[in-house]
MINU-279701 format. One record per residue: residue number from 1; z, y, x of N, C-alpha, C, O in turn. Coordinates in pm, 1 decimal. Layout:
BEGIN
SITE, NUM, Z, Y, X, Z, Y, X, Z, Y, X, Z, Y, X
...
//
This chain:
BEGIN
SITE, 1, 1898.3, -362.3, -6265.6, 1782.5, -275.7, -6247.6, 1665.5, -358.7, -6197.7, 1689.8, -467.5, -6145.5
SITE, 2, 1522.4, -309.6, -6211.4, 1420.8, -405.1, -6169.7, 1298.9, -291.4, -6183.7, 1282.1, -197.3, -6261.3
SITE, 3, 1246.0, -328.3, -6106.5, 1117.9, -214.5, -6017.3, 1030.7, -253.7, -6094.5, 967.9, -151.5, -6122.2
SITE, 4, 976.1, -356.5, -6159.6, 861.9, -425.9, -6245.5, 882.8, -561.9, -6341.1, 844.9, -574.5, -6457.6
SITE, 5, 942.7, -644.6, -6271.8, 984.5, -743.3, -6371.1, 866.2, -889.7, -6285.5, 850.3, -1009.3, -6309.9
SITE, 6, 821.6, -816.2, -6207.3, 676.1, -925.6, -6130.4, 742.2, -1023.5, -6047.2, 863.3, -1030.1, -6025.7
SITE, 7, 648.9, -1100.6, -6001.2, 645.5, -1187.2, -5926.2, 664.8, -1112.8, -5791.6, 665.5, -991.8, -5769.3
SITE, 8, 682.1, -1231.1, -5698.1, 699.3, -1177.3, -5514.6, 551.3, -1261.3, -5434.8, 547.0, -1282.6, -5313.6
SITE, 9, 482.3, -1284.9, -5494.7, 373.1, -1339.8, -5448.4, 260.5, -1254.7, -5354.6, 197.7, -1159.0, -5399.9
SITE, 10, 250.5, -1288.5, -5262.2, 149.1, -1214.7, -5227.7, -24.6, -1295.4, -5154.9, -33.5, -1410.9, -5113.3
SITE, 11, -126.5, -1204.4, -5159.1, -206.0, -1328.3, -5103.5, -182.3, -1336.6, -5000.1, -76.6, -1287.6, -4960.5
SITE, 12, -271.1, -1403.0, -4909.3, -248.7, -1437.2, -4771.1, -363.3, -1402.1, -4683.2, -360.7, -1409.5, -4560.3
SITE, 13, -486.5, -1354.7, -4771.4, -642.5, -1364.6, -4701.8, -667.7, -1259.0, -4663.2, -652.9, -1157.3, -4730.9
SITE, 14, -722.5, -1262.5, -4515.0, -749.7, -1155.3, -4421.7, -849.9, -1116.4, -4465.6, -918.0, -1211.7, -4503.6
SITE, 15, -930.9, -954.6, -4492.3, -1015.6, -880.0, -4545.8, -1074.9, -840.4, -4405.0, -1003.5, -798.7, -4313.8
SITE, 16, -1206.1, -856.3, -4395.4, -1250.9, -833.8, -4284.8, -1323.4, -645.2, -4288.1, -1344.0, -590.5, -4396.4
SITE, 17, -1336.7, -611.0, -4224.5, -1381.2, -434.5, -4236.4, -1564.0, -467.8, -4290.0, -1657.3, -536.9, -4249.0
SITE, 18, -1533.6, -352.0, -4425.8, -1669.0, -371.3, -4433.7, -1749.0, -259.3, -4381.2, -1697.7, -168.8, -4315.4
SITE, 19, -1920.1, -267.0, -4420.5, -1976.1, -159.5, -4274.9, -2005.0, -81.7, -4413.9, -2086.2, 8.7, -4393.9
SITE, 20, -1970.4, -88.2, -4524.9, -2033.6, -19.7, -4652.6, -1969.2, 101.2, -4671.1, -1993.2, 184.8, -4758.2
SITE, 21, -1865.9, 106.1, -4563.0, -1771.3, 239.9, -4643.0, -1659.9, 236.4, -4745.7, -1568.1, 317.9, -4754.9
SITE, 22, -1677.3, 150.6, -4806.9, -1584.8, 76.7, -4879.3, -1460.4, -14.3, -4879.8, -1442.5, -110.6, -4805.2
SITE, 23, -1371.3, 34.6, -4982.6, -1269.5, -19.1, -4958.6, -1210.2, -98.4, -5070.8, -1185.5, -41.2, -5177.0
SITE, 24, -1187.6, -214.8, -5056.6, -1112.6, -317.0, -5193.5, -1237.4, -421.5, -5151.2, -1165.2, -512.0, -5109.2
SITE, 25, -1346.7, -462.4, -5136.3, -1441.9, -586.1, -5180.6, -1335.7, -700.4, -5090.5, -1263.9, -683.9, -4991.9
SITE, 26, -1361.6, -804.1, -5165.2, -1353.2, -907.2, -5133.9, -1181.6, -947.6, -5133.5, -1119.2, -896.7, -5226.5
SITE, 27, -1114.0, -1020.6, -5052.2, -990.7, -1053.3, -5042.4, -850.7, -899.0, -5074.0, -882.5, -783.0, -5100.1
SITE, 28, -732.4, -941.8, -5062.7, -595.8, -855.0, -5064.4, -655.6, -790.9, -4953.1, -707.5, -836.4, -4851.1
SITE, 29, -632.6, -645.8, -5005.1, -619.6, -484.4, -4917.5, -499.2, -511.2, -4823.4, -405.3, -555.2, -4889.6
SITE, 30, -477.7, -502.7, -4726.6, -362.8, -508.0, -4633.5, -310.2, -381.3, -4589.8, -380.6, -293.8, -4539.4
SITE, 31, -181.2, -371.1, -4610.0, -126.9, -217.0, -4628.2, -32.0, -204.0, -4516.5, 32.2, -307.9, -4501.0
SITE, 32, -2.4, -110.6, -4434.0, 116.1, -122.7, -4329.3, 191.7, -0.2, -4318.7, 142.2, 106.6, -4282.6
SITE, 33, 329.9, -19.8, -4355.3, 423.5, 88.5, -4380.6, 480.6, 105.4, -4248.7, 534.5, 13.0, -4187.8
SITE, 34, 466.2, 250.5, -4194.2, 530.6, 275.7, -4044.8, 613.6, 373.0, -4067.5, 588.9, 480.5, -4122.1
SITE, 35, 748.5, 321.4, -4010.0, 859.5, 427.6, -3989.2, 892.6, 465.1, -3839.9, 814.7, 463.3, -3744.7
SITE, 36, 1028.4, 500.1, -3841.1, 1041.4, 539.6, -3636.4, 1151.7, 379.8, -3606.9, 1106.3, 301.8, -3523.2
SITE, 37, 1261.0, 348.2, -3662.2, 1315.1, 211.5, -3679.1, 1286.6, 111.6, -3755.8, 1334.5, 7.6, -3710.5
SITE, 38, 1213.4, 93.6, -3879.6, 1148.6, 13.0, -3918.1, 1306.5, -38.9, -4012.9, 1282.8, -151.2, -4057.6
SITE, 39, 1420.4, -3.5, -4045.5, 1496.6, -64.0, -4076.5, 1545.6, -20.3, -4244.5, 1625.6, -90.5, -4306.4
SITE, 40, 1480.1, 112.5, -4306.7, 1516.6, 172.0, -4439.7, 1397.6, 217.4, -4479.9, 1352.3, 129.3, -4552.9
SITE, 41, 1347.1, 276.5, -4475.3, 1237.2, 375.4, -4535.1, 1079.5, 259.4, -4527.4, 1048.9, 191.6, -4625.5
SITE, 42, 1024.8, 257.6, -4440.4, 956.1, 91.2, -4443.8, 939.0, -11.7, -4496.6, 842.1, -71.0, -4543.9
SITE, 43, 1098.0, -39.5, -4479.4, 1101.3, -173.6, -4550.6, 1158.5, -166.8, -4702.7, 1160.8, -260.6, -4782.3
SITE, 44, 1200.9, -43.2, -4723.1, 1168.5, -60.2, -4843.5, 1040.0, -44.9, -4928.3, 1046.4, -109.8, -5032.7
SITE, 45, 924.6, 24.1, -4910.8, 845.7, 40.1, -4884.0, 790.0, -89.6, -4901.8, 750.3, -120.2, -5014.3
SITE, 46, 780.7, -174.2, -4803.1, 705.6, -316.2, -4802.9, 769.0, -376.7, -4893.6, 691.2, -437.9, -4966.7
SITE, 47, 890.4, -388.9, -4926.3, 952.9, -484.2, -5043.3, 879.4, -422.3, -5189.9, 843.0, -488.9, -5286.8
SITE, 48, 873.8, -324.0, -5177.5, 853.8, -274.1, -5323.6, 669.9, -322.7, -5369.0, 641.3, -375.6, -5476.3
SITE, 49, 584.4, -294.4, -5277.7, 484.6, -292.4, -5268.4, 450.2, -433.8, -5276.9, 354.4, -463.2, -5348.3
SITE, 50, 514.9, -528.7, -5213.6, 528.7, -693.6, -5215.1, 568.7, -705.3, -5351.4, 471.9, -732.4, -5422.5
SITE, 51, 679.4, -694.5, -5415.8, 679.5, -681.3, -5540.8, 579.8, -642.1, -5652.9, 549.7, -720.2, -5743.2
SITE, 52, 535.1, -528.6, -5643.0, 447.3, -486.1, -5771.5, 317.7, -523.1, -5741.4, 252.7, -511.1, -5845.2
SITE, 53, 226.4, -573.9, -5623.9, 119.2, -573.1, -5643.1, 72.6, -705.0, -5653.9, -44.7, -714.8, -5617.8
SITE, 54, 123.8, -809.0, -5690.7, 116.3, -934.3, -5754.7, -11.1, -980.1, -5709.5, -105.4, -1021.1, -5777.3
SITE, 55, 1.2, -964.8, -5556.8, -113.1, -1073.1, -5442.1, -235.1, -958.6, -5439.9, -332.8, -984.6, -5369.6
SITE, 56, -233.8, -881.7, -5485.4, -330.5, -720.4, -5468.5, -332.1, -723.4, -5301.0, -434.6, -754.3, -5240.3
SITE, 57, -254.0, -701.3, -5258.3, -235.1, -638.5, -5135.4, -144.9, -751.9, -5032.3, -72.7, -842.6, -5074.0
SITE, 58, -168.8, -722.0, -4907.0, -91.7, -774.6, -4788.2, -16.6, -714.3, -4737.7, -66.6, -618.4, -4678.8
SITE, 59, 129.6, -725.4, -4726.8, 184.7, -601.1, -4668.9, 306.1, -628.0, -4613.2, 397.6, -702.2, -4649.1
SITE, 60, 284.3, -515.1, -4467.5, 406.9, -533.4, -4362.1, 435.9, -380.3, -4316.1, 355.7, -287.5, -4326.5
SITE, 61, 572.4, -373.2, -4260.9, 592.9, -231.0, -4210.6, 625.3, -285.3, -4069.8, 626.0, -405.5, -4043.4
SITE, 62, 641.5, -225.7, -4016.4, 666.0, -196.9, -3796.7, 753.4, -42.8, -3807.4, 770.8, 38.7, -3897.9
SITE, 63, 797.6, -53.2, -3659.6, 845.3, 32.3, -3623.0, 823.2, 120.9, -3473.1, 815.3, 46.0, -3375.7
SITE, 64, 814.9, 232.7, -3449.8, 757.6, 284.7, -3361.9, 891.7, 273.5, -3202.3, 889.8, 282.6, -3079.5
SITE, 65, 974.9, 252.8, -3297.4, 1159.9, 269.2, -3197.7, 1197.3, 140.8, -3280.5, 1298.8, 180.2, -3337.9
SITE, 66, 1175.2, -1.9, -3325.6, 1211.2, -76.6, -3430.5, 1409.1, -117.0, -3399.1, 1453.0, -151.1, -3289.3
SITE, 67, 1482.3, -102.6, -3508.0, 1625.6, -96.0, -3529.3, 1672.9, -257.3, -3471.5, 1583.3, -325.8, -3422.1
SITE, 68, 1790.9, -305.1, -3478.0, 1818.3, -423.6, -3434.0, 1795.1, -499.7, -3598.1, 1759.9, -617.3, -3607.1
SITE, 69, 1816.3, -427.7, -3699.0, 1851.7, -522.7, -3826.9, 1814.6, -392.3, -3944.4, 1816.3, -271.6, -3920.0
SITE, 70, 1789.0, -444.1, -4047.2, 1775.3, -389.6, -4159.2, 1870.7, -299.3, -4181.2, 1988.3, -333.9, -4169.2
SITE, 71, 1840.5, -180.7, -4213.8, 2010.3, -112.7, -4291.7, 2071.6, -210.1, -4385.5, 2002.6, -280.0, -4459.8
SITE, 72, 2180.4, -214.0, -4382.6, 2235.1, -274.9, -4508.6, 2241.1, -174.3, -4609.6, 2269.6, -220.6, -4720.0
SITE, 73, 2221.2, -39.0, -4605.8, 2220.7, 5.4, -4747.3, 2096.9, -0.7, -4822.1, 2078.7, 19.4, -4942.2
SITE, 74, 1995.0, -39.4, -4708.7, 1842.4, -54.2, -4770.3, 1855.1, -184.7, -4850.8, 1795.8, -189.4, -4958.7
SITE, 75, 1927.1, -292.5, -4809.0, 1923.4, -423.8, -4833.1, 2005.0, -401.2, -4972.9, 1936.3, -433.8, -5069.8
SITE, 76, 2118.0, -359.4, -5001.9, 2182.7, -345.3, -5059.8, 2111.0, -264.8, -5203.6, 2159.7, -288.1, -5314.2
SITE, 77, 2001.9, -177.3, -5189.4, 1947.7, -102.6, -5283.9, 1856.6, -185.2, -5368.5, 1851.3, -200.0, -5490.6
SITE, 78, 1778.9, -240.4, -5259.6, 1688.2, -368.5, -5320.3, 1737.4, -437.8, -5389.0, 1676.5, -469.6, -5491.1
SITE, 79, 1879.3, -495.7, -5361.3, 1905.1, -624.4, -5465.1, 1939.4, -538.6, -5590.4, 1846.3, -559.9, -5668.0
SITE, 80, 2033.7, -445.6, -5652.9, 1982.8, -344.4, -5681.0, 1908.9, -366.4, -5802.9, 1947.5, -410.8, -5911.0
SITE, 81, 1795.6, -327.2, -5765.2, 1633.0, -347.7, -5801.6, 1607.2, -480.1, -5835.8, 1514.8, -486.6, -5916.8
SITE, 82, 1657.5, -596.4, -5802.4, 1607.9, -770.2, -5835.8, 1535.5, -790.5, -5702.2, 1437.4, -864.8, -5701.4
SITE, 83, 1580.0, -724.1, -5577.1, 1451.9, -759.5, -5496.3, 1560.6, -788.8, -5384.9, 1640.9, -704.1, -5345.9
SITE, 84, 1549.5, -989.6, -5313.5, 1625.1, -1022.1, -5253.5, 1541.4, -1030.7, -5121.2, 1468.6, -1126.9, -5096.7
SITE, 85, 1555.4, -934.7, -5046.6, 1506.9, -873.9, -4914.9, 1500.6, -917.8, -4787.9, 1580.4, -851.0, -4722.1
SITE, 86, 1417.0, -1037.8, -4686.3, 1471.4, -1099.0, -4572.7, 1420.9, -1039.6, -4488.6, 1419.5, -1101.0, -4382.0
SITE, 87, 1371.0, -932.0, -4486.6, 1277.9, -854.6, -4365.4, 1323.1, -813.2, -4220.8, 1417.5, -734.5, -4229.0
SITE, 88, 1294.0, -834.8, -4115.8, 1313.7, -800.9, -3986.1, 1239.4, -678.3, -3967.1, 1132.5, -653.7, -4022.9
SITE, 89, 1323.6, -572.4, -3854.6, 1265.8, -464.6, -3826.9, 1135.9, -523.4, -3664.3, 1176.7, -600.4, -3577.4
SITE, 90, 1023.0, -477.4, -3663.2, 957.7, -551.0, -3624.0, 887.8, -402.7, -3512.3, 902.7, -293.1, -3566.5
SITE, 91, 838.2, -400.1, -3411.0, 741.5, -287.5, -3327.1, 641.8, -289.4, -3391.8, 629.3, -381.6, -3472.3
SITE, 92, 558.3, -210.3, -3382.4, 422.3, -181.6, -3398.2, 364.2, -248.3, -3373.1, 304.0, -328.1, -3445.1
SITE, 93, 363.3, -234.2, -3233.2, 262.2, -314.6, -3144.3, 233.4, -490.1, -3190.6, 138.4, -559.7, -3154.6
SITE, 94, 350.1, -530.2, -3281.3, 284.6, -674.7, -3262.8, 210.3, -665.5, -3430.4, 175.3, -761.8, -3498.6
SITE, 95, 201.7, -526.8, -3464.4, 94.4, -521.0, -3577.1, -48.3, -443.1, -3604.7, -122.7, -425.0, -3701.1
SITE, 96, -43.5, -400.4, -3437.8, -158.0, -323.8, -3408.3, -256.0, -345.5, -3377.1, -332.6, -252.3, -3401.7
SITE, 97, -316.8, -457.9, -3313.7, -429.2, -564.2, -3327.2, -480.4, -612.4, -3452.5, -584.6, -677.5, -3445.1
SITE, 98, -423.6, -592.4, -3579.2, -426.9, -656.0, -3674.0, -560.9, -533.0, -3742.9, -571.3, -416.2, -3705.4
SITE, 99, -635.7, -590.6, -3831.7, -730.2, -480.0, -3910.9, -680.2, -449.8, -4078.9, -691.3, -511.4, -4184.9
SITE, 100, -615.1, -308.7, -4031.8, -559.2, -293.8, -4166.2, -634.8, -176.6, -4238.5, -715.4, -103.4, -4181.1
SITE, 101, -595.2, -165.9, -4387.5, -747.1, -152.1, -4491.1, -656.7, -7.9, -4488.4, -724.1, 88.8, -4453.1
SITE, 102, -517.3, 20.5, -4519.6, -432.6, 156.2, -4480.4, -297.1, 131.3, -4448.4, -214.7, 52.1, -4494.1
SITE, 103, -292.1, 234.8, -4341.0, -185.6, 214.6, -4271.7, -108.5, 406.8, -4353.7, -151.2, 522.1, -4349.0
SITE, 104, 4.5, 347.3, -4411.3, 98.5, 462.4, -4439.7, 242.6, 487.7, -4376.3, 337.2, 414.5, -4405.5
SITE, 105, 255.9, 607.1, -4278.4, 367.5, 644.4, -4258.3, 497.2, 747.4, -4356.2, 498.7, 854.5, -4416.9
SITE, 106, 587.1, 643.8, -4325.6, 730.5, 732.1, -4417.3, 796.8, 832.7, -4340.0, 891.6, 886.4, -4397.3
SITE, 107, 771.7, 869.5, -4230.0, 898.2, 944.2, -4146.9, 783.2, 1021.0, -4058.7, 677.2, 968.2, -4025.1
SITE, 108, 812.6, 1120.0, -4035.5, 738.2, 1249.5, -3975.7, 734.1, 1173.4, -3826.6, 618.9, 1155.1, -3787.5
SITE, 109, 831.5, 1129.1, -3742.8, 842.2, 1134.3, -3634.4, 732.7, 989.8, -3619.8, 658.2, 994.1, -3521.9
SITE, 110, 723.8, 897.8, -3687.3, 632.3, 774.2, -3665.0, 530.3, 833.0, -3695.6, 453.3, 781.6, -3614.4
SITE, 111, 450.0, 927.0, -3771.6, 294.9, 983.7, -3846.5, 253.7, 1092.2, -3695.4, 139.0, 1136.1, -3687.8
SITE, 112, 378.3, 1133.7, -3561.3, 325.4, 1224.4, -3479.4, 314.4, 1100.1, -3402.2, 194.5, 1095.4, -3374.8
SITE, 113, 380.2, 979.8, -3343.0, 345.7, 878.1, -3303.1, 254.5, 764.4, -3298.8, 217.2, 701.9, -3199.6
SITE, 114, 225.9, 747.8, -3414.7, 68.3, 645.2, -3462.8, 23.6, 614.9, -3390.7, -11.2, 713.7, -3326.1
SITE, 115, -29.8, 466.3, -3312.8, -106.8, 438.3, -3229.5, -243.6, 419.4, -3318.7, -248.9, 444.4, -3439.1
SITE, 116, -341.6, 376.4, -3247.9, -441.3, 384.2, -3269.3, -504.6, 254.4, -3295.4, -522.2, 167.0, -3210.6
SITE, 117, -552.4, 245.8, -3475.0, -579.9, 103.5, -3532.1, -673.5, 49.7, -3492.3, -757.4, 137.1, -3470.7
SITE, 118, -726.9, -83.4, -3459.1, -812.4, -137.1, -3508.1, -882.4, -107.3, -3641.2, -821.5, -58.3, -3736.3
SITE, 119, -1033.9, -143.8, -3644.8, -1108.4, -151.4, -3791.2, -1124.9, -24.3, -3892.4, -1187.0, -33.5, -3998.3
SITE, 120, -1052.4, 113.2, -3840.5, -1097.8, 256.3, -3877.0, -1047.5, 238.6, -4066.2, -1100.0, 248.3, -4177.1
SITE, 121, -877.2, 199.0, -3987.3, -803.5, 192.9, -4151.5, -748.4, 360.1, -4195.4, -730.8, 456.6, -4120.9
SITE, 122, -727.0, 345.7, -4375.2, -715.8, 507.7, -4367.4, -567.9, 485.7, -4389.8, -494.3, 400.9, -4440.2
SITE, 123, -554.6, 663.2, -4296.2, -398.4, 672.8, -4304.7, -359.7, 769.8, -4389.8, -432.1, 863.6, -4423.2
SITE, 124, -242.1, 751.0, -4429.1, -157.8, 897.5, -4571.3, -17.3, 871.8, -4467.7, 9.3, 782.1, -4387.6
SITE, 125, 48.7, 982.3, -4506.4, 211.3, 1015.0, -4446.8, 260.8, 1017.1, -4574.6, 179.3, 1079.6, -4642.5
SITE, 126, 364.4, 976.0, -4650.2, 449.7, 977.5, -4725.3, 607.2, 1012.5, -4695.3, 714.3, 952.2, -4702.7
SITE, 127, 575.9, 1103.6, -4669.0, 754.5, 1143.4, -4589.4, 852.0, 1185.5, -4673.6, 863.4, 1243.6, -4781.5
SITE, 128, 938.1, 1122.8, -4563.4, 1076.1, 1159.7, -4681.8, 1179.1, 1119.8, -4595.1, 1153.2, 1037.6, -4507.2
SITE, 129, 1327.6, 1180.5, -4610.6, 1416.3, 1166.6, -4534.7, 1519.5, 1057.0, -4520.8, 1581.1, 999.2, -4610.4
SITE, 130, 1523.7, 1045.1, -4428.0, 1588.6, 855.8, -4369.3, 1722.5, 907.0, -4455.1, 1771.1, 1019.4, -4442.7
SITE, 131, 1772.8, 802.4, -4544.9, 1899.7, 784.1, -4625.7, 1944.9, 708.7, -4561.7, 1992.6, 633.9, -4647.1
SITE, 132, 1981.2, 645.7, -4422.9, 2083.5, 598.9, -4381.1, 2122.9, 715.9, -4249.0, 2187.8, 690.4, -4147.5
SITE, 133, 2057.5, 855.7, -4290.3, 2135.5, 926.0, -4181.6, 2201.3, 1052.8, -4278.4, 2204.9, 1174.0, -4256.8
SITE, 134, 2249.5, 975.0, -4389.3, 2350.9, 1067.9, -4499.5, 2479.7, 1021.7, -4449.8, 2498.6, 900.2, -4442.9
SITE, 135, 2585.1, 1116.2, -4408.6, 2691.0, 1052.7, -4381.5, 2809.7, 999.2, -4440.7, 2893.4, 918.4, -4400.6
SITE, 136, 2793.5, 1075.9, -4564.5, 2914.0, 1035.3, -4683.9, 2827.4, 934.2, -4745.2, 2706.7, 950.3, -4762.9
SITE, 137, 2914.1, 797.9, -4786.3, 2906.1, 701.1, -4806.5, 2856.0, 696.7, -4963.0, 2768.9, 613.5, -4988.6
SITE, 138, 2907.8, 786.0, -5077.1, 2834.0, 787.3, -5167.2, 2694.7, 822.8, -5166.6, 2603.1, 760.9, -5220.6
SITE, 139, 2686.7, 956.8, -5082.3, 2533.8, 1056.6, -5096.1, 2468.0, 941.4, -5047.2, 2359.9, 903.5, -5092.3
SITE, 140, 2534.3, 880.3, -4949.7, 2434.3, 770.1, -4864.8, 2380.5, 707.0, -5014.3, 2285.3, 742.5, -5083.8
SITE, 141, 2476.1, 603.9, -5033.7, 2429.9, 460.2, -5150.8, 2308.3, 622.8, -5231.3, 2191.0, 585.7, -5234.5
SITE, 142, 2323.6, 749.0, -5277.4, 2271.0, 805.4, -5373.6, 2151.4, 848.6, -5363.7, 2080.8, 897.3, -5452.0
SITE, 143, 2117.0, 821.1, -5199.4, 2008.3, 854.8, -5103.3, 1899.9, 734.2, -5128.0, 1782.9, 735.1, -5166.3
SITE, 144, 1972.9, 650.4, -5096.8, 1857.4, 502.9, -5069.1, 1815.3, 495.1, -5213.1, 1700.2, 459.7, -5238.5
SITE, 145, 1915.3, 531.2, -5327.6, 1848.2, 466.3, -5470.0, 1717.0, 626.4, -5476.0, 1611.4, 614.5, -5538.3
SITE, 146, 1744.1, 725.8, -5420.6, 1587.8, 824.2, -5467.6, 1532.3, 807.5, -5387.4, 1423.3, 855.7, -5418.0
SITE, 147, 1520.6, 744.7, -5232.6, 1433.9, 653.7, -5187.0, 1317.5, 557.1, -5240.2, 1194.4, 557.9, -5238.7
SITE, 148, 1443.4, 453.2, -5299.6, 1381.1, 395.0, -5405.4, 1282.4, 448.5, -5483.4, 1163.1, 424.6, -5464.6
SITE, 149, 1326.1, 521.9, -5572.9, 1262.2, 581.4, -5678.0, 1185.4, 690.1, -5664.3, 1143.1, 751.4, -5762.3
SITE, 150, 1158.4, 726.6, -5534.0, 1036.6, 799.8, -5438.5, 933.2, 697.5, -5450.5, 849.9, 673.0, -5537.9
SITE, 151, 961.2, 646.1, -5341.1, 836.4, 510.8, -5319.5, 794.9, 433.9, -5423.7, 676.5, 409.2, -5447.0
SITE, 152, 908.4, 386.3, -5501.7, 831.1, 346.0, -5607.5, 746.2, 429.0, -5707.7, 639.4, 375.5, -5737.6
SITE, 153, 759.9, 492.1, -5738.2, 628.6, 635.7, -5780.1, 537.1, 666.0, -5703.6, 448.0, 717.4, -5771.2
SITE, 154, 508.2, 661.9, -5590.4, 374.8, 678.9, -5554.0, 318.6, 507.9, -5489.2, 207.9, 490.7, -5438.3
SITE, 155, 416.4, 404.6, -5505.6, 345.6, 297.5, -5517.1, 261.3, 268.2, -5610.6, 148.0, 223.0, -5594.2
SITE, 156, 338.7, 304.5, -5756.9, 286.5, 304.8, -5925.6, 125.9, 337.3, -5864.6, 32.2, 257.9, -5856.0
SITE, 157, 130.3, 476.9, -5827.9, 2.9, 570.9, -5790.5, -95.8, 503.8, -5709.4, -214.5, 509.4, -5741.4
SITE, 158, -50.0, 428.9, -5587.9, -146.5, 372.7, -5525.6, -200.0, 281.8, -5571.7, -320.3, 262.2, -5554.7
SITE, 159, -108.3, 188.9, -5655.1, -182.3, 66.2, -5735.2, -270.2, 130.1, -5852.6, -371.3, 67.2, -5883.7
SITE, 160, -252.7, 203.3, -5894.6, -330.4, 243.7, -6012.6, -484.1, 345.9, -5967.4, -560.6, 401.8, -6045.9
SITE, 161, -490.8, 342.4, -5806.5, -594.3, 398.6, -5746.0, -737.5, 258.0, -5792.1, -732.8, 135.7, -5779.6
SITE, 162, -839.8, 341.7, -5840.9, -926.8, 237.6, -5786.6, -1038.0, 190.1, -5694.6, -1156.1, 219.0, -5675.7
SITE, 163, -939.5, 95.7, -5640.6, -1003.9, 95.5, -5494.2, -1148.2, 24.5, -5478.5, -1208.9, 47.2, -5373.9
SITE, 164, -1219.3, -76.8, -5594.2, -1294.6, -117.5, -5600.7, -1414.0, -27.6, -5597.0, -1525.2, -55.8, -5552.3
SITE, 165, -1367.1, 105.8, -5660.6, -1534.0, 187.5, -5669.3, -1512.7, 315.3, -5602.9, -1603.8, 397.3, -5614.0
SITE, 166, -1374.9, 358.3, -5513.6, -1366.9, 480.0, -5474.3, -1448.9, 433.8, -5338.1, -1468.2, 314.8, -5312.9
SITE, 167, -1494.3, 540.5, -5254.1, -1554.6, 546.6, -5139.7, -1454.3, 588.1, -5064.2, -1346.5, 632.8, -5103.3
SITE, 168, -1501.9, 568.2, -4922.4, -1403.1, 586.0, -4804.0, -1328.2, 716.8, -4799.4, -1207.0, 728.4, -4781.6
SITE, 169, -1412.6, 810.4, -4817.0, -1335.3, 898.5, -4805.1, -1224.7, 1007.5, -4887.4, -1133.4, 1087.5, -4867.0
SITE, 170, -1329.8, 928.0, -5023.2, -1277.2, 982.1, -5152.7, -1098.1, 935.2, -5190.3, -1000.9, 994.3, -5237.2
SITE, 171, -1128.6, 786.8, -5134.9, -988.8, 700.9, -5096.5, -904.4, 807.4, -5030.4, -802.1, 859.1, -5075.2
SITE, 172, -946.4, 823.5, -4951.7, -867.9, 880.2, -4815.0, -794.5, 1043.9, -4908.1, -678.0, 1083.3, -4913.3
SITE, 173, -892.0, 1089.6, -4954.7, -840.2, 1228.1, -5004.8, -711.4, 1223.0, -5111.3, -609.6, 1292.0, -5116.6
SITE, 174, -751.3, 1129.5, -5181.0, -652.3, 1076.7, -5305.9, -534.2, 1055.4, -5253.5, -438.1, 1129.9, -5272.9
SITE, 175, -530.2, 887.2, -5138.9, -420.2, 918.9, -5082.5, -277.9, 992.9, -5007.5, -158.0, 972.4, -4988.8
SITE, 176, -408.2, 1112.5, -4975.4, -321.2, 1210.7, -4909.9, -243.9, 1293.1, -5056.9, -140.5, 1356.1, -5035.2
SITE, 177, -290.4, 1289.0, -5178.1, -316.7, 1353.8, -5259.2, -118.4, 1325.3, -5342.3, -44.9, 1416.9, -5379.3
SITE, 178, -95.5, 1219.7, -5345.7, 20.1, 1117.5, -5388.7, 140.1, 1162.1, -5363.2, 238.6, 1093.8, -5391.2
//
């Protein structure tokens, strides 16, 4: 199975906030996926998004409660997909200083938590229910793959937004819109 067939490249260049209202000029959009452990829903999330947007975007997830280690069924879904996954579950906080262009939460309980960004990035909730708290071991593995195939559909959507000529807020509506 394979999410796109792309590269894992991403850029590296920090986008500074512009005062225009605008969102996309200049360097990779930097995107930050927040869950409540940072260990399934997130990071898959960031893998997928690292994947398809072929240096488009910068992107990391945090966690509001961050887990000791990745789920392994998250890890396990990705490869999966062609996507060989080294991600650490990481806090917030050491990504909250950072100026991000949108910050998206997966899990209800991290979107009532949200601290408060730097640089007046826009936020969307994308929620959906943690598949490593399915307890039968199939539904589980059957959970993480429509996980998968959640996020990856409204990733499709976000990349195909255009961010070069939408305005701030018009952005903002769309997103919620996904």
């Amino acid at each position: 199975m394979n999410v796109d067939g792309g590269s894992k490249g991403v850029s590296r260049g920090a986008r500074q906030p512009e005062d225009k209202g605008e969102v996309g000029e200049g360097s990779a959009l930097r995107v930050l996926f927040l869950c409540t452990g940072n260990s399934a829903r997130s990071q898959i999330a960031e893998a997928l998004l690292t994947r398809k947007a072929h240096g488009r975007f910068l992107v990391k997830s945090a966690g509001t409660e961050p887990a000791a280690a990745v789920n392994p069924g998250a890890l396990e879904v990705l490869k999966d997909y062609g996507i060989d996954w080294n991600g650490l579950p990481k806090h917030v906080d050491s990504v909250r200083r950072e100026n991000w262009d949108l910050v998206i939460t997966v899990c209800d309980r991290a979107k009532e938590s949200c601290p408060t960004m730097p640089g007046q990035p826009l936020f969307a909730h994308w929620g959906i229910p943690d598949p490593a708290a399915v307890p039968d071991d199939d539904a589980r593995r059957r959970a993480f793959r429509e996980t998968v195939q959640f996020l990856s559909r409204r990733i499709d959507l976000l990349l195909a937004l255009p961010f070069e000529s939408l305005e701030r807020r018009a952005l903002e509506l769309r997103l919620d819109a996904l």
